[in-house]
Z-matrix of the N, CA and C atoms (Angstrom, degrees):
N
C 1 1.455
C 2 1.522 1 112.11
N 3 1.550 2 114.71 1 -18.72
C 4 1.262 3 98.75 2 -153.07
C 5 1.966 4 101.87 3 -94.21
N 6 1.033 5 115.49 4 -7.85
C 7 1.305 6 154.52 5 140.08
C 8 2.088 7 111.95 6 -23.97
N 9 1.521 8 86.48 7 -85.53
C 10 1.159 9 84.51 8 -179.62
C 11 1.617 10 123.73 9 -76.56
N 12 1.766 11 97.84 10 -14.27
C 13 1.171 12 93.87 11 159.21
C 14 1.815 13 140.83 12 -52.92
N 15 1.245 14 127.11 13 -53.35
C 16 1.081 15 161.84 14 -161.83
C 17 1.638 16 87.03 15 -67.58
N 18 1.613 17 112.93 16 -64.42
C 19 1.680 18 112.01 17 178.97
C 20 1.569 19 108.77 18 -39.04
N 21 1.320 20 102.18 19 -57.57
C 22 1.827 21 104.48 20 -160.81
C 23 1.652 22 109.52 21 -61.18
N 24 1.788 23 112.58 22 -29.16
C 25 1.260 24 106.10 23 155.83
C 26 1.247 25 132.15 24 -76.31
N 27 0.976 26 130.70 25 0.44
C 28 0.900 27 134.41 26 -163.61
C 29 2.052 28 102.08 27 -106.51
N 30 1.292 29 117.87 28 -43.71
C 31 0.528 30 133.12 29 156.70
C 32 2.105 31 126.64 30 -39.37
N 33 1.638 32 105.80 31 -71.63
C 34 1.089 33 142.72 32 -168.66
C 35 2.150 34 80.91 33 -47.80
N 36 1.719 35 107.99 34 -47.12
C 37 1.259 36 112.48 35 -153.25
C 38 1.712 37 102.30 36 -64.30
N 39 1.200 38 132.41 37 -37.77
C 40 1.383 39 155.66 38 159.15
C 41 1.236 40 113.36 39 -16.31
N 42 1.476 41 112.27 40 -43.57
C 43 1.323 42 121.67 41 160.13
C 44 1.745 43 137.58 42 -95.31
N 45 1.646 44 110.85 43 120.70
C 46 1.339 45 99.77 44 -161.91
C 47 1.310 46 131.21 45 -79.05
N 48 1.310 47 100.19 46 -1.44
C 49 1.726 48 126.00 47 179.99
C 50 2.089 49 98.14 48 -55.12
N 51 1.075 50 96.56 49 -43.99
C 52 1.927 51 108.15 50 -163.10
C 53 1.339 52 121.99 51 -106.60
N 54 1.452 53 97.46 52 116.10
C 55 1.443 54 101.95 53 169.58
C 56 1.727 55 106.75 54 -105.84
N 57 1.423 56 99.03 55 134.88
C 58 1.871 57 114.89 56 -173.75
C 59 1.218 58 102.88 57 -141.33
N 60 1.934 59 98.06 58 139.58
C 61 0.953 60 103.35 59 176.78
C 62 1.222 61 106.95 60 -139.55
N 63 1.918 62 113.92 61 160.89
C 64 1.756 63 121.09 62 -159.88
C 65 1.775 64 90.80 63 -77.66
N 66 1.085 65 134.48 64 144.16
C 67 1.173 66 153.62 65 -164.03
C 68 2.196 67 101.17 66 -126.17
N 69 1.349 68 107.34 67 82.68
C 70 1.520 69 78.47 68 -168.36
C 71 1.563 70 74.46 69 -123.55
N 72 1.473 71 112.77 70 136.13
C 73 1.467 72 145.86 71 136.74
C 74 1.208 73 128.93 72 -48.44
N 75 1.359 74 116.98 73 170.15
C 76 1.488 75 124.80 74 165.49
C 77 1.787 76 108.22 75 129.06
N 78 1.418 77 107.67 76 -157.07
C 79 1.163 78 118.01 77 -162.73
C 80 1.525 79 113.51 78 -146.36
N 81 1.054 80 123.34 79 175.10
C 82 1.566 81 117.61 80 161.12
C 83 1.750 82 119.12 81 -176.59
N 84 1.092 83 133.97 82 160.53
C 85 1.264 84 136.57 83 -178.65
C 86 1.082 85 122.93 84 -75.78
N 87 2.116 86 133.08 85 126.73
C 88 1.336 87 102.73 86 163.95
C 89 1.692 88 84.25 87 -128.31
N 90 1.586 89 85.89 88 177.74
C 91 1.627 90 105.11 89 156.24
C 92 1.288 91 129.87 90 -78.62
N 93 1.565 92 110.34 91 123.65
C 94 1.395 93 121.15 92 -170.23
C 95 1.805 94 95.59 93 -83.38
N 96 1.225 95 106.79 94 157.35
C 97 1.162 96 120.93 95 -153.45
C 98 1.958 97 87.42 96 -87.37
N 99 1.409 98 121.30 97 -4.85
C 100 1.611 99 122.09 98 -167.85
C 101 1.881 100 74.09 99 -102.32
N 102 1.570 101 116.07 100 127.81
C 103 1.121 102 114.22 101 135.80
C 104 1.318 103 150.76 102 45.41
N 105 1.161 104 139.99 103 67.17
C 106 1.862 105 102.30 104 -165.59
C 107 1.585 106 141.67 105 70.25
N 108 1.851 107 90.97 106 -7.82
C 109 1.056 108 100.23 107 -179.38
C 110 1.647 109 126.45 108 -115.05
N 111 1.567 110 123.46 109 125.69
C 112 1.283 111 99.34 110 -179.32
C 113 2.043 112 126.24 111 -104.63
N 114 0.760 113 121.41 112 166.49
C 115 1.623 114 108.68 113 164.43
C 116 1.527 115 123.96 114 -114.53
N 117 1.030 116 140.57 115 149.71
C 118 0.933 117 140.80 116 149.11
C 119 1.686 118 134.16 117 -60.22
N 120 1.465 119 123.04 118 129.35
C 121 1.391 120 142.43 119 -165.92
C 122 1.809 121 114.97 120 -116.72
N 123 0.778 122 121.64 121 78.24
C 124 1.632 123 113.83 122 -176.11
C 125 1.833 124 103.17 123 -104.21
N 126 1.351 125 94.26 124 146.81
C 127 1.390 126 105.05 125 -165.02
C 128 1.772 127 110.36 126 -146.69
N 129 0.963 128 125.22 127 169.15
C 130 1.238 129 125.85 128 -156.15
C 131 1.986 130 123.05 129 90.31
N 132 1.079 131 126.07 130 156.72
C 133 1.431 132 130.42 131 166.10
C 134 1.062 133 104.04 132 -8.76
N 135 1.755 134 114.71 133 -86.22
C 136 1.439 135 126.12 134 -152.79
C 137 1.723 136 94.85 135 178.13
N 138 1.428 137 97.00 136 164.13
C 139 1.569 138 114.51 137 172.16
C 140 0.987 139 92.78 138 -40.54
N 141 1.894 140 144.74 139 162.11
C 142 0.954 141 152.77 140 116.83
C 143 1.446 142 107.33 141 107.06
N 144 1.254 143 106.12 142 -31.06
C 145 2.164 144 103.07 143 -177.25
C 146 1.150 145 112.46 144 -18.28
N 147 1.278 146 112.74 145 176.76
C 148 1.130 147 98.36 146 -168.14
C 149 1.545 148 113.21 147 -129.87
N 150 1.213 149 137.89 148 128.81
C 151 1.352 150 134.64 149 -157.67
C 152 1.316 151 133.61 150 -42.79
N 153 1.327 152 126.44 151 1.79
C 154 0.996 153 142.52 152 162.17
C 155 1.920 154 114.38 153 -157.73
N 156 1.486 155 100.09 154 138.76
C 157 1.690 156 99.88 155 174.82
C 158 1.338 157 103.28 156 -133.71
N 159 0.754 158 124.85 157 142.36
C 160 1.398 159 119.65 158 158.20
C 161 1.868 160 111.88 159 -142.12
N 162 1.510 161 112.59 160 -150.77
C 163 1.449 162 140.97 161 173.48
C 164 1.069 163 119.53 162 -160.07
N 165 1.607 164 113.87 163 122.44
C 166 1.321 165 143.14 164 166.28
C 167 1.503 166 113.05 165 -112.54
N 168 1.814 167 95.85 166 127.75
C 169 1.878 168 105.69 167 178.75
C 170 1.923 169 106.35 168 55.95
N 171 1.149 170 124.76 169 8.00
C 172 1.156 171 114.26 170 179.05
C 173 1.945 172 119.67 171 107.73
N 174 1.504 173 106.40 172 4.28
C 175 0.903 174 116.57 173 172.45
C 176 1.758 175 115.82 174 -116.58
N 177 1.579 176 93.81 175 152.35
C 178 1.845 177 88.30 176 172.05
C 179 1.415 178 119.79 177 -103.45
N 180 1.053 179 107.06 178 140.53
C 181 1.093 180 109.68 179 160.17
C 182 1.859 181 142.83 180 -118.29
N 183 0.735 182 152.37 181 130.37
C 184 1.563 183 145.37 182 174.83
C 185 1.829 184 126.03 183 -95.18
N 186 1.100 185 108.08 184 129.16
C 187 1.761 186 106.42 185 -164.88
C 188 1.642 187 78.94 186 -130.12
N 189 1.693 188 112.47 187 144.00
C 190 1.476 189 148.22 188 159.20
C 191 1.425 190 96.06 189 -110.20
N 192 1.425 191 117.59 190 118.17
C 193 1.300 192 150.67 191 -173.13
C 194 1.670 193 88.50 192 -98.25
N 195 1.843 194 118.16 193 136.31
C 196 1.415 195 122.20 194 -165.64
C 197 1.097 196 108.19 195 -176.26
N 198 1.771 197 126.63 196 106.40
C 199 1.149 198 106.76 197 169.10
C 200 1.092 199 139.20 198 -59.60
N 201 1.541 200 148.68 199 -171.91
C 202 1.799 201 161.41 200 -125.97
C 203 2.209 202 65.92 201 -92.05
N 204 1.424 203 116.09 202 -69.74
C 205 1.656 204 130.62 203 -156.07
C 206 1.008 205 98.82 204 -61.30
N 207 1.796 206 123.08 205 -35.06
C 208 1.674 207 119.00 206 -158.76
C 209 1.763 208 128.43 207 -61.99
N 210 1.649 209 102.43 208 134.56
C 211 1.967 210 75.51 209 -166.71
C 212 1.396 211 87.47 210 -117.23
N 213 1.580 212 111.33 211 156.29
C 214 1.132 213 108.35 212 179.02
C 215 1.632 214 131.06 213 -79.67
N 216 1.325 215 147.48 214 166.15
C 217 1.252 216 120.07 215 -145.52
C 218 1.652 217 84.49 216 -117.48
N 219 1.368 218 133.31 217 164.53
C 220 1.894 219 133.38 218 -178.40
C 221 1.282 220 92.86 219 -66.32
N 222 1.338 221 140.87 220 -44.32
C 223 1.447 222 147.90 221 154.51
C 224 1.771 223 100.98 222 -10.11
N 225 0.954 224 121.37 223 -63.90
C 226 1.578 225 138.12 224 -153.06
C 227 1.295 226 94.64 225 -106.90
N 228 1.089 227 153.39 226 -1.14
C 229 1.583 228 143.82 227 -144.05
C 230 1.899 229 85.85 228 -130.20
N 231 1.614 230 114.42 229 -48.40
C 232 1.187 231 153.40 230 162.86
C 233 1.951 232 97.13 231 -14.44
N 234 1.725 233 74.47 232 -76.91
C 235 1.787 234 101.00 233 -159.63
C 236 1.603 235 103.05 234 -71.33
N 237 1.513 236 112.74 235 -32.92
C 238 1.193 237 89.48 236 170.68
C 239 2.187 238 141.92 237 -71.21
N 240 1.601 239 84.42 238 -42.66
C 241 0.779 240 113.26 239 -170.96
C 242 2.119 241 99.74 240 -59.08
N 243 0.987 242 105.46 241 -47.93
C 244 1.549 243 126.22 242 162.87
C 245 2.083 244 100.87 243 -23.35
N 246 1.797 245 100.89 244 -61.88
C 247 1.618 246 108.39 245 -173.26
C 248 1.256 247 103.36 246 -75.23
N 249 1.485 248 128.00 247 -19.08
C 250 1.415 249 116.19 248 -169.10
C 251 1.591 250 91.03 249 -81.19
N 252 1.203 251 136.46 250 -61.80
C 253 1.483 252 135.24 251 -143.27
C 254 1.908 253 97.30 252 -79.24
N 255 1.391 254 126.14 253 -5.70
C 256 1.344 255 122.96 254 141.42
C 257 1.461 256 125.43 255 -102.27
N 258 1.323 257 113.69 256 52.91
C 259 1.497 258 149.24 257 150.64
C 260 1.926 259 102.32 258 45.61
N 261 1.884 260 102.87 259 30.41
C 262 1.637 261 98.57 260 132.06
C 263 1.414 262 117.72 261 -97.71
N 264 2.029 263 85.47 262 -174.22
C 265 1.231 264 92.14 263 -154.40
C 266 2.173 265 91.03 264 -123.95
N 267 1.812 266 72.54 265 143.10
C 268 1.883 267 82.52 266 -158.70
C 269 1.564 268 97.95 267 -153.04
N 270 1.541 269 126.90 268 154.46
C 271 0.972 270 155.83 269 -156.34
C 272 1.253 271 134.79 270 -174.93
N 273 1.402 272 113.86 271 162.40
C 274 1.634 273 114.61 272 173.48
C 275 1.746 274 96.68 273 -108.09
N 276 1.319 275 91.01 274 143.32
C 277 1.459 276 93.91 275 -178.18
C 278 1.792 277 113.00 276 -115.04
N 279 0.880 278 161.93 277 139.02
C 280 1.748 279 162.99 278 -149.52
C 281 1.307 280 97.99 279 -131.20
N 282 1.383 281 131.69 280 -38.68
C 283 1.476 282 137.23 281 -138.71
C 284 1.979 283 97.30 282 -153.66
N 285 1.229 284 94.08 283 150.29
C 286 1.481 285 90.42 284 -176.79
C 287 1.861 286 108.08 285 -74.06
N 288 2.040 287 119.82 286 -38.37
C 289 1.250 288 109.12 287 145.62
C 290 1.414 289 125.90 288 -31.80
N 291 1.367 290 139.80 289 -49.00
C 292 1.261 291 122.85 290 -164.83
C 293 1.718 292 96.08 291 -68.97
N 294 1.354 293 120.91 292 -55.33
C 295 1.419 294 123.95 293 -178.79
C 296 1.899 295 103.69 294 -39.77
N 297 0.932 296 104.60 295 -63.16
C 298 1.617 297 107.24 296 -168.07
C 299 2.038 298 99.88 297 -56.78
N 300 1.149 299 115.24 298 -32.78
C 301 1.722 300 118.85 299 163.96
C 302 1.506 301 94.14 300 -47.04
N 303 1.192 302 101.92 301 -78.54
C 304 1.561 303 104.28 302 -153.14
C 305 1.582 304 110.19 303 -54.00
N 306 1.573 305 136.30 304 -32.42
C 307 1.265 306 112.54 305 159.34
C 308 1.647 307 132.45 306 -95.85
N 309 1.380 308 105.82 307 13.26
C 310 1.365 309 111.20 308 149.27
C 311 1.856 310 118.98 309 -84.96
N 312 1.344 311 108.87 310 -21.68
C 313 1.673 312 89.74 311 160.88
C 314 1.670 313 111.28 312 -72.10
N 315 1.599 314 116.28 313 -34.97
C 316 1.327 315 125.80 314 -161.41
C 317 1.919 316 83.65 315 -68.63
N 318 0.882 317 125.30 316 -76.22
C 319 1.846 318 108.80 317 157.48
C 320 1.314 319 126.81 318 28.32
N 321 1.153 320 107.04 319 -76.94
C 322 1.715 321 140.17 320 -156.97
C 323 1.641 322 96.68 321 -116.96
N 324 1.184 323 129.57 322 11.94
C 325 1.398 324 128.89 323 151.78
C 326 1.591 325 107.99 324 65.23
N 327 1.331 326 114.32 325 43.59
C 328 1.554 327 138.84 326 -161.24
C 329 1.571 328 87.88 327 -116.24
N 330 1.964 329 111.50 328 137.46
C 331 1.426 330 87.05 329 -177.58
C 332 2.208 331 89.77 330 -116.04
């Protein structure tokens, strides 16, 4: 994925209409300042965001980057589905075409 990732930005960048950005999640360990003790730090959007968001012409959009095998996780299925039912426009993308679909509907204000 991380592969085809990089194309679709790379791509997406080609066009001057869109600004996108990598959306990466997760978490990580530090040391709490008590002892022996550590806390947890998570950073990014939210569970599930989606690997790329951006805006085109004034609209947003969100793309999940996935290879041909990649499945999406309820985490991500969650977050998307979340941007569609507030009438952006978001997708899983396989192929850097499917990505370039999804912000040519975001374009034409298609969610």
């Amino acid at each position: 994925e991380a592969d085809l990732l990089r194309d679709i930005r790379i791509a997406l960048g080609r066009d001057p209409d869109v600004i996108c950005w990598r959306s990466t999640t997760g978490a990580t360990q530090e040391r709490d300042p008590a002892p022996g003790r550590t806390r947890t730090i998570c950073y990014g959007i939210g569970v599930g965001s989606a690997d790329l968001i951006g805006i085109v012409r004034g609209a947003f959009f969100a793309i999940e980057v996935k290879s041909a095998s990649g499945r999406v996780s309820p985490a991500q299925r969650a977050w998307l589905d979340l941007v569609a039912r507030h009438g952006a426009t978001c997708g899983i993308a396989r192929s850097v075409d499917d990505a370039l679909a999804i912000v040519e509907r975001a374009k034409r204000g298609r969610s």
